[in-house]
C-alpha positions in Angstrom: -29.0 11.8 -20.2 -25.2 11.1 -20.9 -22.9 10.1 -18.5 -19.5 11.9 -17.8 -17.0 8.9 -16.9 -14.0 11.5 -17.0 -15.3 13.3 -14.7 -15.4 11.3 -11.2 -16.5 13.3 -8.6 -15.0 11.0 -6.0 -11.4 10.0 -6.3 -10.8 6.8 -4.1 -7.4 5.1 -4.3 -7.4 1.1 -5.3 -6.7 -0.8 -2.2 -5.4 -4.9 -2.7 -7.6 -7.5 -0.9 -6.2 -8.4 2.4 -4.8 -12.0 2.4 -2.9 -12.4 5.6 -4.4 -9.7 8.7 -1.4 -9.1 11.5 -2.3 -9.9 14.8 -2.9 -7.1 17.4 1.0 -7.8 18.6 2.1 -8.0 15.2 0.1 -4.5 14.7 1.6 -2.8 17.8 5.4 -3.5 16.3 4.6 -1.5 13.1 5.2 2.0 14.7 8.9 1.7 13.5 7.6 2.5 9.8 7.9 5.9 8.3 7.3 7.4 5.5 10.3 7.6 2.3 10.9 3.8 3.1 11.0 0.5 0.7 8.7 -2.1 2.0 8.4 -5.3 0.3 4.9 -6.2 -0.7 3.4 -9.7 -0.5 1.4 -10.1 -3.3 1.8 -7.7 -6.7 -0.8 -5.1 -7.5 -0.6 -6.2 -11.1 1.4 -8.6 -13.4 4.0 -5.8 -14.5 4.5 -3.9 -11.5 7.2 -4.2 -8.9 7.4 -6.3 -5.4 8.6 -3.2 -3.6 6.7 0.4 -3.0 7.4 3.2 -1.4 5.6 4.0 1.9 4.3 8.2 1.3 2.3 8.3 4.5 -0.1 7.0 7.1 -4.0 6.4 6.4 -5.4 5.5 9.0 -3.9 3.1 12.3 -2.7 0.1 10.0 -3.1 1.4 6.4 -0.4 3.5 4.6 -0.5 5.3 1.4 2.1 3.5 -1.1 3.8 4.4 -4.4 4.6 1.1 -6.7 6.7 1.7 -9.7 4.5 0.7 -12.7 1.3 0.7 -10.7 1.0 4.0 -9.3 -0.2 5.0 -5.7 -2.0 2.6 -3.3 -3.9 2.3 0.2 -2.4 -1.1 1.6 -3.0 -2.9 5.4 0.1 -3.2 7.3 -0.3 -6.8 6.2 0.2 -6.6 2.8 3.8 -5.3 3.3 6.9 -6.2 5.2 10.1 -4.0 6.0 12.8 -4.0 3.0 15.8 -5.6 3.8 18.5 -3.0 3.9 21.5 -3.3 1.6 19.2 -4.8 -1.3 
């Protein structure tokens, strides 16, 4: 029997280990997010990527679906992330 690594049936996106969890008033002030924004991450996905990404849309209640340049897309907790600064 051979196994067929390029063909994954199930396609999961990497997710980044939690560090720092929001509290649930921290949590209820993230509704101001949308999708097409910067965020700035905490903690880098990988040595060469960058410390911003761009927030594509919602997963679940406190997870988002992320693009990182030079990483790729993501599933990240609310708490991995904080608002870009505007006029960066």
């Amino acid at each position: 029997m051979k196994l067929d690594s390029r063909n994954s049936v199930v396609n999961l996106p990497p997710y980044l280990h939690p560090l720092n969890w929001l509290t649930k008033s921290e949590i209820s002030t993230t509704e101001d997010l949308q999708a097409s924004t910067w965020v700035q991450l905490q903690e880098h996905p990988s040595p060469y990527s960058h410390d911003e990404a761009l927030l594509l849309c919602k997963h679940s209640d406190t997870e988002w679906i992320v693009w990182i340049p030079e990483h790729g897309e993501m599933v990240l907790h609310r708490s991995q992330f904080s608002k870009a600064v505007e006029g960066d």
